[in-house]
mmCIF file of the N, C-alpha and C atoms, coordinates in Angstrom:
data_MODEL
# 
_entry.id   MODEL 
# 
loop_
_atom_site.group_PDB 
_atom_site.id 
_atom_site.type_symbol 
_atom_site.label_atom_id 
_atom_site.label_alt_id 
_atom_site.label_comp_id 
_atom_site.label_asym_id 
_atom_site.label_entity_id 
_atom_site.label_seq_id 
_atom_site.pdbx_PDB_ins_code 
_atom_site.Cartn_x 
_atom_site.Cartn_y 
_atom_site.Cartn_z 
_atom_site.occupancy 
_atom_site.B_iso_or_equiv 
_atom_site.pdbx_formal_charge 
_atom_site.auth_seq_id 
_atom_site.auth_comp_id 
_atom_site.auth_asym_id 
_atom_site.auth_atom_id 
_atom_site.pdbx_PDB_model_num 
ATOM 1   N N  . UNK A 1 1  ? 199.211 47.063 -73.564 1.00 0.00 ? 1  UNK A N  1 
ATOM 2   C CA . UNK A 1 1  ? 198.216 47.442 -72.579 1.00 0.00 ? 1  UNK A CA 1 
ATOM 3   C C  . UNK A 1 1  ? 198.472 48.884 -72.165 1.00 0.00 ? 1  UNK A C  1 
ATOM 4   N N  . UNK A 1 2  ? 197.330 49.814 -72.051 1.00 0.00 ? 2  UNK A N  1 
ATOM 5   C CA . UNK A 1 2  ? 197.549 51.275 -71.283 1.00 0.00 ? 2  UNK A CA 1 
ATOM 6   C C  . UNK A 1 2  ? 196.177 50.994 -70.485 1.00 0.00 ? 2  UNK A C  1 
ATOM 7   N N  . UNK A 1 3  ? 196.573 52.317 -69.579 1.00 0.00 ? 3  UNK A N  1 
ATOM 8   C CA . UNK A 1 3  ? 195.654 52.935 -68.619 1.00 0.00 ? 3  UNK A CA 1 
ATOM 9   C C  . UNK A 1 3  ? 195.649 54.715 -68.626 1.00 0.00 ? 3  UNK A C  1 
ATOM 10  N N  . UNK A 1 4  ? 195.085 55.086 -68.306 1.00 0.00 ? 4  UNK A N  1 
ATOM 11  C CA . UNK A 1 4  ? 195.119 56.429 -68.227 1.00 0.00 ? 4  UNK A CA 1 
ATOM 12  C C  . UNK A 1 4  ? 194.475 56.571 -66.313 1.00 0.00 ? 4  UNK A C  1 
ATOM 13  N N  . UNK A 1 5  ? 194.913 56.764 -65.452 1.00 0.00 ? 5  UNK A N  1 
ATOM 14  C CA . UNK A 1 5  ? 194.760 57.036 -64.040 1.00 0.00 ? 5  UNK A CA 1 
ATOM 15  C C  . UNK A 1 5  ? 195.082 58.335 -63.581 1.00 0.00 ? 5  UNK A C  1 
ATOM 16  N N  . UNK A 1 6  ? 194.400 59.193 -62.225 1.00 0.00 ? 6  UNK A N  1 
ATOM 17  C CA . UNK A 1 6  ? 194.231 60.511 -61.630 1.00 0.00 ? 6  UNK A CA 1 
ATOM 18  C C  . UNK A 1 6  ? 193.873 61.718 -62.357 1.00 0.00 ? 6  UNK A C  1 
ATOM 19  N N  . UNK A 1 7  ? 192.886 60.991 -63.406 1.00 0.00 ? 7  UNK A N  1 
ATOM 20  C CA . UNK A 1 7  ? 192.319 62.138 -63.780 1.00 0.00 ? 7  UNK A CA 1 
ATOM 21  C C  . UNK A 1 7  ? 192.920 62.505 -65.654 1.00 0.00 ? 7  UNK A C  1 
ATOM 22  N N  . UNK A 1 8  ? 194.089 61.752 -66.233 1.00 0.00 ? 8  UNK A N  1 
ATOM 23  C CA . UNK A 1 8  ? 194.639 62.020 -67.239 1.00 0.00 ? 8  UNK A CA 1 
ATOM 24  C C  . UNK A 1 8  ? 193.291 61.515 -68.044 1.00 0.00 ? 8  UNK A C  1 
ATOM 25  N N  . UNK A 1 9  ? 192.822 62.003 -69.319 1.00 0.00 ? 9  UNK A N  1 
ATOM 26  C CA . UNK A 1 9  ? 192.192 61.530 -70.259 1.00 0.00 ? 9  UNK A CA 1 
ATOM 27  C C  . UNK A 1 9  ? 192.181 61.364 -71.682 1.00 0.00 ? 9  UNK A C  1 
ATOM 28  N N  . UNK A 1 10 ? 193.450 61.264 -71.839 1.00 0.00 ? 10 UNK A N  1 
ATOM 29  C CA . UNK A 1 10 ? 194.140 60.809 -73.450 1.00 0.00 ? 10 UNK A CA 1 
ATOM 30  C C  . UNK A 1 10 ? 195.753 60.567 -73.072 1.00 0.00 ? 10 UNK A C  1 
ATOM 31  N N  . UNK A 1 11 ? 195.652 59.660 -74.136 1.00 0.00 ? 11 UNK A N  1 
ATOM 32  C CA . UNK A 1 11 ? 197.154 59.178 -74.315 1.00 0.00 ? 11 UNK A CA 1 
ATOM 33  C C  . UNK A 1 11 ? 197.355 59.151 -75.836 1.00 0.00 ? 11 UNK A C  1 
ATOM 34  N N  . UNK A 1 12 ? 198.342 59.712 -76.135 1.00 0.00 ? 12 UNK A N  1 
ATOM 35  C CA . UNK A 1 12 ? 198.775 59.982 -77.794 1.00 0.00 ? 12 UNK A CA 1 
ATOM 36  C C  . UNK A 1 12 ? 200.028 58.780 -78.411 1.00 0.00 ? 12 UNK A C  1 
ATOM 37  N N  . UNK A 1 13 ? 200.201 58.303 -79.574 1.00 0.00 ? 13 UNK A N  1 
ATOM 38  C CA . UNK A 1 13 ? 201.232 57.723 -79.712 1.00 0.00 ? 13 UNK A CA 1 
ATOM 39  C C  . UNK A 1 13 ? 200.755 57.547 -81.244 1.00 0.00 ? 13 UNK A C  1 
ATOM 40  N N  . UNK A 1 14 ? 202.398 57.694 -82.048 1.00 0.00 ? 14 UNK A N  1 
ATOM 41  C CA . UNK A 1 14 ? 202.413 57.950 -83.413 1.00 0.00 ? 14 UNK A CA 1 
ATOM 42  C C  . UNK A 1 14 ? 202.977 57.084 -83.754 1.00 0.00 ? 14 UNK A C  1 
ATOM 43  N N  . UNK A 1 15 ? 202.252 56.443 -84.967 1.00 0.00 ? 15 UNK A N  1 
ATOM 44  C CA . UNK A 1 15 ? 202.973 55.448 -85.706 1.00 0.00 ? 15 UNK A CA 1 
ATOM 45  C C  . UNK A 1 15 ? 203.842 55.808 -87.102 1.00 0.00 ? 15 UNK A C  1 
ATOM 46  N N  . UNK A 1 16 ? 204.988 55.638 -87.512 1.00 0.00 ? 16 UNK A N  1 
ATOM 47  C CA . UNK A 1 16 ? 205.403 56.121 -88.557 1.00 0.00 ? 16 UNK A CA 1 
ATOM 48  C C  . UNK A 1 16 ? 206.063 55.297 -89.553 1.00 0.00 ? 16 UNK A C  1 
ATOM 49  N N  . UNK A 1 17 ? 205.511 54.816 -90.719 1.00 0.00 ? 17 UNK A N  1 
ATOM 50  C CA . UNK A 1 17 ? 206.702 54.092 -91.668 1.00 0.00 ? 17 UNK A CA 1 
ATOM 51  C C  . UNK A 1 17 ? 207.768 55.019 -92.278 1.00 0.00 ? 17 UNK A C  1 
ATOM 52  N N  . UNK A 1 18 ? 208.752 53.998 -92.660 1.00 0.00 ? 18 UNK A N  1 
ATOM 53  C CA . UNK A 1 18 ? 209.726 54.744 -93.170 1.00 0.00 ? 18 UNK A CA 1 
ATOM 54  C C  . UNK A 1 18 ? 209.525 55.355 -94.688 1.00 0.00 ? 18 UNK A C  1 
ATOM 55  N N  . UNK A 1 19 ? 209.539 56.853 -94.690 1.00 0.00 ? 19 UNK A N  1 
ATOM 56  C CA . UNK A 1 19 ? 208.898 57.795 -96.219 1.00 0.00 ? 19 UNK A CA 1 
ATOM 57  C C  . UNK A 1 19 ? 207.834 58.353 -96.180 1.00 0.00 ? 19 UNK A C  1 
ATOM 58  N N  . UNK A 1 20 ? 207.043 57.743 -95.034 1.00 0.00 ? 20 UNK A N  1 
ATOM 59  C CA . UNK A 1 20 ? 205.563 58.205 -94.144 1.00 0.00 ? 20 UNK A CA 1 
ATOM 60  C C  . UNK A 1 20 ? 205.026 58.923 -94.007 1.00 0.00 ? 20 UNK A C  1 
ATOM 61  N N  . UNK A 1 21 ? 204.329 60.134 -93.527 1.00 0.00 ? 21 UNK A N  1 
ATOM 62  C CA . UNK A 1 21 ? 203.833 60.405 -93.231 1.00 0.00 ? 21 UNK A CA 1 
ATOM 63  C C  . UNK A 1 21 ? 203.673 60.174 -91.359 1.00 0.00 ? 21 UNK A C  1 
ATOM 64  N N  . UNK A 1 22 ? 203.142 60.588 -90.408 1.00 0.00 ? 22 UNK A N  1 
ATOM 65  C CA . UNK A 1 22 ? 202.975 59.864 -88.933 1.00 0.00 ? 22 UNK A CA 1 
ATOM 66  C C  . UNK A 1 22 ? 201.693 59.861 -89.343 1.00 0.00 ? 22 UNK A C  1 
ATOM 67  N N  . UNK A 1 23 ? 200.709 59.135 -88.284 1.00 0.00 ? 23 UNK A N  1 
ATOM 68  C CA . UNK A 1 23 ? 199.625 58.667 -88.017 1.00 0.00 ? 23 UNK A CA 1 
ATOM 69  C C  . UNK A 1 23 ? 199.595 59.127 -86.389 1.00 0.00 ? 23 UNK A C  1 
ATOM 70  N N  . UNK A 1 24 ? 198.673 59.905 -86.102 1.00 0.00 ? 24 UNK A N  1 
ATOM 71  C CA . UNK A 1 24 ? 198.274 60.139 -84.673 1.00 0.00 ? 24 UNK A CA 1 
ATOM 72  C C  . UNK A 1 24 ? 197.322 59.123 -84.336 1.00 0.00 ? 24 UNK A C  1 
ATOM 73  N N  . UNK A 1 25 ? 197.551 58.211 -83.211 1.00 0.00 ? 25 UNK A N  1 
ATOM 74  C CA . UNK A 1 25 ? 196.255 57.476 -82.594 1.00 0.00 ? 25 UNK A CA 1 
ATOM 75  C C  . UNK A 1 25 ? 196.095 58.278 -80.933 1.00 0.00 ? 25 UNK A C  1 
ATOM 76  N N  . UNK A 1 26 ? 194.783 58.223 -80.752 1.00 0.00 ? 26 UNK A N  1 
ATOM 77  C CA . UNK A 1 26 ? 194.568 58.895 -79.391 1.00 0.00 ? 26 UNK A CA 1 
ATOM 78  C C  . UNK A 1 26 ? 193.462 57.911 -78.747 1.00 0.00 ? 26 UNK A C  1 
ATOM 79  N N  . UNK A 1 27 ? 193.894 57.550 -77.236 1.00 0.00 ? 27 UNK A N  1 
ATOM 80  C CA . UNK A 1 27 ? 192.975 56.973 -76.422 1.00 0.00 ? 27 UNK A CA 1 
ATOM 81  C C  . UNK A 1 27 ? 192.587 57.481 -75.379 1.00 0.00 ? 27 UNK A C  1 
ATOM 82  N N  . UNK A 1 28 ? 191.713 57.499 -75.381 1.00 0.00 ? 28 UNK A N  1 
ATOM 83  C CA . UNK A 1 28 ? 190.008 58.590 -74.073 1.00 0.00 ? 28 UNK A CA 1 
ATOM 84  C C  . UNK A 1 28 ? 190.703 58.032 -72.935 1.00 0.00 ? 28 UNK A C  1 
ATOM 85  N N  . UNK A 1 29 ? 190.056 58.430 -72.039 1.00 0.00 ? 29 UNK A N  1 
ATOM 86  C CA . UNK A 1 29 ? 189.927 57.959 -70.321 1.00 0.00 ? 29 UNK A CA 1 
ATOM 87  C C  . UNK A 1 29 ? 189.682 56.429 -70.462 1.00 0.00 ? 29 UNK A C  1 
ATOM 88  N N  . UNK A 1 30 ? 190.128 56.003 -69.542 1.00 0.00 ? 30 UNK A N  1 
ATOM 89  C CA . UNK A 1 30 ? 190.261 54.315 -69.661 1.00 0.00 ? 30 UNK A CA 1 
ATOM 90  C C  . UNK A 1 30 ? 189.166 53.749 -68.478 1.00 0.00 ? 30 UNK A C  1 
ATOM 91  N N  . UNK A 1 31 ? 188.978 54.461 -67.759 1.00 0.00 ? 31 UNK A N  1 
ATOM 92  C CA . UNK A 1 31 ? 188.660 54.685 -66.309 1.00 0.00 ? 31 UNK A CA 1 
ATOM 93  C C  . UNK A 1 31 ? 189.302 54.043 -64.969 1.00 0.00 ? 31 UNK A C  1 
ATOM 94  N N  . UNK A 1 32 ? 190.868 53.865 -65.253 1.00 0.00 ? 32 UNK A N  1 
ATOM 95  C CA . UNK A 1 32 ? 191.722 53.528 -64.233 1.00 0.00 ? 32 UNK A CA 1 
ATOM 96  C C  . UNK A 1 32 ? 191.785 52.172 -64.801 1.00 0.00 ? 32 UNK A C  1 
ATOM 97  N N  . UNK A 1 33 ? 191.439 51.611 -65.806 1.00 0.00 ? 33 UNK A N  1 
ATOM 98  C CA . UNK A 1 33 ? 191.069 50.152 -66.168 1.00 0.00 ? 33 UNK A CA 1 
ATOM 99  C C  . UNK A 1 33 ? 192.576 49.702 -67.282 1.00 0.00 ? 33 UNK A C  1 
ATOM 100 N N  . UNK A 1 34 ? 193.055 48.735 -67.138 1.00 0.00 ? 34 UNK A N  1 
ATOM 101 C CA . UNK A 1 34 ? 194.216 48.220 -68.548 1.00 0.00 ? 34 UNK A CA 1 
ATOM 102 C C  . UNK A 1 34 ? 193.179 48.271 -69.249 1.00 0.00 ? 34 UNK A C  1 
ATOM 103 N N  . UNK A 1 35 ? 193.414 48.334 -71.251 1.00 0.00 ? 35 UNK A N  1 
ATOM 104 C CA . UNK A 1 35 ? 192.804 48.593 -71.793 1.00 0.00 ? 35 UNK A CA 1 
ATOM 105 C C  . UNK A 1 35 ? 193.987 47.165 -72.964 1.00 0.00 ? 35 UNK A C  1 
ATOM 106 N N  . UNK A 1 36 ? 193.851 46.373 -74.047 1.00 0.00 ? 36 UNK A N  1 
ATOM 107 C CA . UNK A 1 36 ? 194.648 46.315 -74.742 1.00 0.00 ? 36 UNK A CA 1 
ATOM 108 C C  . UNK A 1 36 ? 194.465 46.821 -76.062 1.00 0.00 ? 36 UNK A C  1 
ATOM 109 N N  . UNK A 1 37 ? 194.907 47.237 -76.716 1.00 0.00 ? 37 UNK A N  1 
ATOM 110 C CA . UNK A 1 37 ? 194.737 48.626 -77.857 1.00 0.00 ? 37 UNK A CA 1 
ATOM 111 C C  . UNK A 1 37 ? 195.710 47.193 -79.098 1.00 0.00 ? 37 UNK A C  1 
ATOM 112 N N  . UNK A 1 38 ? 195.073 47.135 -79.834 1.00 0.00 ? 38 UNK A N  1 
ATOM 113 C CA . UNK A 1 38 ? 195.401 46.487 -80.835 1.00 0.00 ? 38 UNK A CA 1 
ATOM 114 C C  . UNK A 1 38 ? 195.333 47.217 -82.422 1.00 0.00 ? 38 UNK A C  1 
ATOM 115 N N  . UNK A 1 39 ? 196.736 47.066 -82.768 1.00 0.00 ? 39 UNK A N  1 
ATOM 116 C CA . UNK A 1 39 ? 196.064 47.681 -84.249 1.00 0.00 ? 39 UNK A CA 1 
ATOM 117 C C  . UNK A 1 39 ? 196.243 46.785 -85.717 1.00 0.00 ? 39 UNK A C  1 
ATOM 118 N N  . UNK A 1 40 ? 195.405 46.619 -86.418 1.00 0.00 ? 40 UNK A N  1 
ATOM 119 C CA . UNK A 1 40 ? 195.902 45.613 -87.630 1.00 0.00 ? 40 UNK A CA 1 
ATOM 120 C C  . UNK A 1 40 ? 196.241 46.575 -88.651 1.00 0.00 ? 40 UNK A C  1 
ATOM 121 N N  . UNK A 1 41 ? 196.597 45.682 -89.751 1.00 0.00 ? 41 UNK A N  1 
ATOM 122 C CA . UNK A 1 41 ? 196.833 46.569 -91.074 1.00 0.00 ? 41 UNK A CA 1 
ATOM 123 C C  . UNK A 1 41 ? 197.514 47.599 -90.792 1.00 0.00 ? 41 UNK A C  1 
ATOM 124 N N  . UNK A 1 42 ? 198.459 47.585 -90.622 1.00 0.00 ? 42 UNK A N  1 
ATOM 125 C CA . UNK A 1 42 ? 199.552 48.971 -90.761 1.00 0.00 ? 42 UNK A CA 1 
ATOM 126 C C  . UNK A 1 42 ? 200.319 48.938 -91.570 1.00 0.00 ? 42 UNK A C  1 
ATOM 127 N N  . UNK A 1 43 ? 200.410 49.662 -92.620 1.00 0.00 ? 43 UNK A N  1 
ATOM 128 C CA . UNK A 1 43 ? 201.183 49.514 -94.251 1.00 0.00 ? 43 UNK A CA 1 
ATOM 129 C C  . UNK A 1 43 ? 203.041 49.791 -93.567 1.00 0.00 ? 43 UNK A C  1 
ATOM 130 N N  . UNK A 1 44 ? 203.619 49.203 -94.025 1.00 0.00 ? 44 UNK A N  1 
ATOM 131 C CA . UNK A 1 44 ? 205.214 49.195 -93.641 1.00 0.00 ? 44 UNK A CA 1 
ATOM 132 C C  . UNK A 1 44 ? 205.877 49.534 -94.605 1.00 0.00 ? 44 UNK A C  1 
ATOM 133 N N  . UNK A 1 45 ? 205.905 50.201 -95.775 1.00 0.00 ? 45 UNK A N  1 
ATOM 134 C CA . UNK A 1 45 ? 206.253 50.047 -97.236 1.00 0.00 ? 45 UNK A CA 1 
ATOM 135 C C  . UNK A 1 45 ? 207.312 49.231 -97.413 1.00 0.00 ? 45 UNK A C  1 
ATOM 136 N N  . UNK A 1 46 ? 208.216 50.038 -96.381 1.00 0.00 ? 46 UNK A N  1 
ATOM 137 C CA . UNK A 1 46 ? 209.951 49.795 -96.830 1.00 0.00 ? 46 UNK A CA 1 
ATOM 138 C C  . UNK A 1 46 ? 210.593 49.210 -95.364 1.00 0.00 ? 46 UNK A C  1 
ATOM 139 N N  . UNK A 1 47 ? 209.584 48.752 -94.773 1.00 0.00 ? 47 UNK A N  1 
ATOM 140 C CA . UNK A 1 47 ? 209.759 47.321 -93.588 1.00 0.00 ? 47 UNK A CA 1 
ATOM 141 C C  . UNK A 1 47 ? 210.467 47.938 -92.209 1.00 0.00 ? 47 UNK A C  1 
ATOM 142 N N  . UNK A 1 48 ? 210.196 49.458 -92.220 1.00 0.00 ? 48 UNK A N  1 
ATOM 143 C CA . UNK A 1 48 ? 210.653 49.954 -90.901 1.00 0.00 ? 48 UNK A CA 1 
ATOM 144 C C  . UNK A 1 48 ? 209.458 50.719 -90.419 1.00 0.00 ? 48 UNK A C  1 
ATOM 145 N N  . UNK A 1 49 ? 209.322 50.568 -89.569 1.00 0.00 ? 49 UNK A N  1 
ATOM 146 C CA . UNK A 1 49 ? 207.846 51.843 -88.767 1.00 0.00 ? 49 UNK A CA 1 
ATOM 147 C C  . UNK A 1 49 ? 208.787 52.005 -87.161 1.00 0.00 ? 49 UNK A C  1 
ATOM 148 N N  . UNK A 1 50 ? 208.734 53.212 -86.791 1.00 0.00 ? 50 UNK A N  1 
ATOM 149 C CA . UNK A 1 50 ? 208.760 53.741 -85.604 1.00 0.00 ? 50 UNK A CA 1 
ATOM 150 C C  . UNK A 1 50 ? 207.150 53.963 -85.042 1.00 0.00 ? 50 UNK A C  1 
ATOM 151 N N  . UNK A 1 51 ? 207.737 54.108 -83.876 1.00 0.00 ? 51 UNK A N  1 
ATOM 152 C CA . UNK A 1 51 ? 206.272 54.310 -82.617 1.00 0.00 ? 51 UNK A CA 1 
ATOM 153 C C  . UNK A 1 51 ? 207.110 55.193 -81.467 1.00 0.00 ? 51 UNK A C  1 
ATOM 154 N N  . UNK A 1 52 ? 206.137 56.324 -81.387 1.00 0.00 ? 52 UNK A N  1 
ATOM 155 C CA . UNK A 1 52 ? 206.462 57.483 -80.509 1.00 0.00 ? 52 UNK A CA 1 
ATOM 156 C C  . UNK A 1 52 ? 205.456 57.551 -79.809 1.00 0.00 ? 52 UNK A C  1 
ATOM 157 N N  . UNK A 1 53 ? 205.838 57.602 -78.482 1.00 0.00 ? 53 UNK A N  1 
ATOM 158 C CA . UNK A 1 53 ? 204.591 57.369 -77.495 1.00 0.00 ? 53 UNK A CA 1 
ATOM 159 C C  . UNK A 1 53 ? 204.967 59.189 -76.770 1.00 0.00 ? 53 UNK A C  1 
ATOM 160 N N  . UNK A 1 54 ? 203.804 59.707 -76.013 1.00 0.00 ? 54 UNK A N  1 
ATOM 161 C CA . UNK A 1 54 ? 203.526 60.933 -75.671 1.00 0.00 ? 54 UNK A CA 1 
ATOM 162 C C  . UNK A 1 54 ? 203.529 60.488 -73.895 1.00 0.00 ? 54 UNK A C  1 
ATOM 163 N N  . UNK A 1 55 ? 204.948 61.001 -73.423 1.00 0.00 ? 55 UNK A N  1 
ATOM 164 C CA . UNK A 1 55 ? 204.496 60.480 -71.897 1.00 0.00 ? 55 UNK A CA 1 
ATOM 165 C C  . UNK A 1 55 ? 204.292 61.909 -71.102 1.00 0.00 ? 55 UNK A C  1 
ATOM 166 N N  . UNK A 1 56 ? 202.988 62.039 -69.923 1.00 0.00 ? 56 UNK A N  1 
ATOM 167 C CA . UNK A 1 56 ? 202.873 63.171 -70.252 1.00 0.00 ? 56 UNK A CA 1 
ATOM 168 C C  . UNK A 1 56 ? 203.506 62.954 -68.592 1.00 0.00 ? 56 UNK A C  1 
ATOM 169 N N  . UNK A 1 57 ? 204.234 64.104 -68.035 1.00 0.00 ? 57 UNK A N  1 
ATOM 170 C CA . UNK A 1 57 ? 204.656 64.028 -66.551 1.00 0.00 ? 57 UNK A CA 1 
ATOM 171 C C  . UNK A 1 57 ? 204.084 65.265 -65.793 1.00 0.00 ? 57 UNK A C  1 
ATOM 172 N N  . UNK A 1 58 ? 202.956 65.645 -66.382 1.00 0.00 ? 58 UNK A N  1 
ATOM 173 C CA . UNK A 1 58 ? 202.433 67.047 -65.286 1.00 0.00 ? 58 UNK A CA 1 
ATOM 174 C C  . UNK A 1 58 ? 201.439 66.273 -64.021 1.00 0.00 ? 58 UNK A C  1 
ATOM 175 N N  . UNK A 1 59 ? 202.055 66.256 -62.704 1.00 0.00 ? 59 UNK A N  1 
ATOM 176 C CA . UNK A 1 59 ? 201.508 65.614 -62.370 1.00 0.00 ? 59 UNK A CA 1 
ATOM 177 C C  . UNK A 1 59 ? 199.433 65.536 -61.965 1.00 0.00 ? 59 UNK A C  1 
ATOM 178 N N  . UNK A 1 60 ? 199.406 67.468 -62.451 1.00 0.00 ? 60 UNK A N  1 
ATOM 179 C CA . UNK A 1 60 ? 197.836 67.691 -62.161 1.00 0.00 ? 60 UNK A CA 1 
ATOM 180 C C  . UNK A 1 60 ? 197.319 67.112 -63.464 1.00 0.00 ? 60 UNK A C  1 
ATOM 181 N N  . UNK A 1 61 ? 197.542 66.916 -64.212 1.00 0.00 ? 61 UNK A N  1 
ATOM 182 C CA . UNK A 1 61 ? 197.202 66.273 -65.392 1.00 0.00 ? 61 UNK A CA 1 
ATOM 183 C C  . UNK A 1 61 ? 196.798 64.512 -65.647 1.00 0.00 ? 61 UNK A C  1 
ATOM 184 N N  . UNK A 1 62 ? 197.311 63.897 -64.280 1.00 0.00 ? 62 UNK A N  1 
ATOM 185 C CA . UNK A 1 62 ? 197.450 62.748 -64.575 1.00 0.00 ? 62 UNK A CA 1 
ATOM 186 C C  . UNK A 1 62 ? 198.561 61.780 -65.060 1.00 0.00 ? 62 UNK A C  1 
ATOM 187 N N  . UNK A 1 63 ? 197.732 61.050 -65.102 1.00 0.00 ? 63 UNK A N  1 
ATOM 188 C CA . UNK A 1 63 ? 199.364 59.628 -65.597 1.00 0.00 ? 63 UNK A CA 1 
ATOM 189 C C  . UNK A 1 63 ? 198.923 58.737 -66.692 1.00 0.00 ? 63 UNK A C  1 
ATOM 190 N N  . UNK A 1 64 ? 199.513 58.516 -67.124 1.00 0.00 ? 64 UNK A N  1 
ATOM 191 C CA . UNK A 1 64 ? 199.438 56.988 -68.918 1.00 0.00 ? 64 UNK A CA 1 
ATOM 192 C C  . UNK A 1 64 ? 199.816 56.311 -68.067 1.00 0.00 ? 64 UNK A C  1 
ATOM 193 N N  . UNK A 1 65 ? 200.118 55.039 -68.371 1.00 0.00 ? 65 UNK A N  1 
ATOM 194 C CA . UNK A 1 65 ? 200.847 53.930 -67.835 1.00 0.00 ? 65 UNK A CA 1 
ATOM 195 C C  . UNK A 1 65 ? 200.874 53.250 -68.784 1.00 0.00 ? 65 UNK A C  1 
ATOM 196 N N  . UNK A 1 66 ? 201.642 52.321 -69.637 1.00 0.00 ? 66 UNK A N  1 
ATOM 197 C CA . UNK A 1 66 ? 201.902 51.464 -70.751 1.00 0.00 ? 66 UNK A CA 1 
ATOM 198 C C  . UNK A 1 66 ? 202.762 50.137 -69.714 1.00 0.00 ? 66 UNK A C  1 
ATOM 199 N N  . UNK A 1 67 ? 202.051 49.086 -70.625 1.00 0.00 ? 67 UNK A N  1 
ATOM 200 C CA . UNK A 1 67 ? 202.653 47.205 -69.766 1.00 0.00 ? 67 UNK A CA 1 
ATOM 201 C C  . UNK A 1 67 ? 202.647 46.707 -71.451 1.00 0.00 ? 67 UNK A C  1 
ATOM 202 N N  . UNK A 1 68 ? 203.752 45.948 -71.442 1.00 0.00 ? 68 UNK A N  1 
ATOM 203 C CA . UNK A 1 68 ? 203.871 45.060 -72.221 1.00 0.00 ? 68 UNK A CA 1 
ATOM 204 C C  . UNK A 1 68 ? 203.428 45.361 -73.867 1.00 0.00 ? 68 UNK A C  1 
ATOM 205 N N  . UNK A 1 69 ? 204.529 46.202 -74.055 1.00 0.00 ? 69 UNK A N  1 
ATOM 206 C CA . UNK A 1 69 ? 204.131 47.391 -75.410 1.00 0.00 ? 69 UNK A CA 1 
ATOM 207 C C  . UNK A 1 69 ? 204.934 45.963 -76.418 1.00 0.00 ? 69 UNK A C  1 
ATOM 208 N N  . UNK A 1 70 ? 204.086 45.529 -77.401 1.00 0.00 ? 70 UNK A N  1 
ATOM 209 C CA . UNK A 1 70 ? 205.072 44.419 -78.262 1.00 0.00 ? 70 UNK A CA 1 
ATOM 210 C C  . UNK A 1 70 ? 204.886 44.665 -79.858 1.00 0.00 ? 70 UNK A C  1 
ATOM 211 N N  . UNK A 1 71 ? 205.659 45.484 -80.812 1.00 0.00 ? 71 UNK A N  1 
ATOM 212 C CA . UNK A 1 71 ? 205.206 45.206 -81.904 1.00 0.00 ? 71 UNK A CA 1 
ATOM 213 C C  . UNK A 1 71 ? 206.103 44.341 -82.734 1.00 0.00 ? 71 UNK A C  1 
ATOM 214 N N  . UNK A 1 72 ? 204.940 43.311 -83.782 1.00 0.00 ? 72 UNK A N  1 
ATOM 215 C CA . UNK A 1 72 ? 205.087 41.887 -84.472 1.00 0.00 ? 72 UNK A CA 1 
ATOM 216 C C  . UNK A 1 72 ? 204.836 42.624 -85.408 1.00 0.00 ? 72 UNK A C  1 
ATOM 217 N N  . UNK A 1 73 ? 204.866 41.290 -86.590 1.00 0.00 ? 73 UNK A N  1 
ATOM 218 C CA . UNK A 1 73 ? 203.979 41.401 -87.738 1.00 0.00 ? 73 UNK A CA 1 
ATOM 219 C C  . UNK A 1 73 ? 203.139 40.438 -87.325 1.00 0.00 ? 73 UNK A C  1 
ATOM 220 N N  . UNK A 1 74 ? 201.870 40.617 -88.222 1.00 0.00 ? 74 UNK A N  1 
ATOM 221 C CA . UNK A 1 74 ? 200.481 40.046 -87.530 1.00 0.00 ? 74 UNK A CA 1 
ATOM 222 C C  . UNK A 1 74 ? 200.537 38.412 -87.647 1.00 0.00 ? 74 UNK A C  1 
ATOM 223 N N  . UNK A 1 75 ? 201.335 38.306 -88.918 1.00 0.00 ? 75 UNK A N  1 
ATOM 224 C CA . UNK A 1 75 ? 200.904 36.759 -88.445 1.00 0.00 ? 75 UNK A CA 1 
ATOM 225 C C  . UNK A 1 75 ? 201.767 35.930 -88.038 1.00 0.00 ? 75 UNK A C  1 
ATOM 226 N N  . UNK A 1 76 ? 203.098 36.570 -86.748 1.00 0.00 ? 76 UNK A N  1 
ATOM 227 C CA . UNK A 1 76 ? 203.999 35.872 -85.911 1.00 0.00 ? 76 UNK A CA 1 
ATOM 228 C C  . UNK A 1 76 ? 202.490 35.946 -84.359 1.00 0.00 ? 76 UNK A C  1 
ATOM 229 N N  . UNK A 1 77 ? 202.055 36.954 -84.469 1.00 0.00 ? 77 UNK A N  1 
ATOM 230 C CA . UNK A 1 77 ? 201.473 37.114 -82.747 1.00 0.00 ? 77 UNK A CA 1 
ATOM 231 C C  . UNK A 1 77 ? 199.213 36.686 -83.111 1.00 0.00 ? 77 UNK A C  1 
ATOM 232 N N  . UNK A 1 78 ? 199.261 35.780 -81.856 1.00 0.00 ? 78 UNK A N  1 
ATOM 233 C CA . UNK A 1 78 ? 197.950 34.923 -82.144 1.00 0.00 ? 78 UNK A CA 1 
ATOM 234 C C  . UNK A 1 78 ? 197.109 36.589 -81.685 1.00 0.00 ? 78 UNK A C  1 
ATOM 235 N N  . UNK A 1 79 ? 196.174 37.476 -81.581 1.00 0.00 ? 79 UNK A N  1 
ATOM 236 C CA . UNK A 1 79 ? 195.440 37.875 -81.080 1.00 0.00 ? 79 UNK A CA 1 
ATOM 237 C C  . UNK A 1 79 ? 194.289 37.744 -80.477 1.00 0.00 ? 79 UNK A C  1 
ATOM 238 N N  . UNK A 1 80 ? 193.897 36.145 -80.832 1.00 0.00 ? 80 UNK A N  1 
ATOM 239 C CA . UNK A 1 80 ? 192.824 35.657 -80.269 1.00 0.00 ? 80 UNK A CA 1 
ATOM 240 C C  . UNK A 1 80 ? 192.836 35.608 -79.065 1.00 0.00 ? 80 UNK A C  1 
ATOM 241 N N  . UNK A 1 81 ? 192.020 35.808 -77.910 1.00 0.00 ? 81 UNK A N  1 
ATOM 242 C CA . UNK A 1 81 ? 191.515 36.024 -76.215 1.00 0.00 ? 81 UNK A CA 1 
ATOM 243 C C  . UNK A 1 81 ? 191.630 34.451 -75.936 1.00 0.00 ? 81 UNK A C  1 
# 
């Protein structure tokens, strides 16, 4: 789950397998709202991926907020609502 609150309007966070390349994902203004950001299909080649999240601390800039950051492989975690 993220939020973006006081005005921040992106939150950055990179996904990387191991031999990789990174992958930039970016999320807009949330509008003060949790959001849950799900991603499927992420190639793992060699069964390690890092995740680098962008925390930004200027406070005229705004705030991210991240709850309950969990990465699985897809078919240990149900995604169904």
């Amino acid at each position: 789950m993220v939020k973006t609150v006081d005005g921040a309007d992106m939150s950055h966070f990179w996904l990387q397998a191991e031999g990789c390349p990174a992958i930039l994902y970016r999320l807009g203004d949330t509008g003060g709202e949790w959001w849950r950001l799900t991603l499927r299909n992420v190639e793992v080649p060699k069964d390690r991926l890092s995740l680098f999240l962008t925390i930004n601390t200027a406070p005229d800039q705004g705030a991210v907020r991240y709850d309950d950051l969990i990465v699985v492989p897809e078919e240990e975690y149900s995604l169904s609502p």
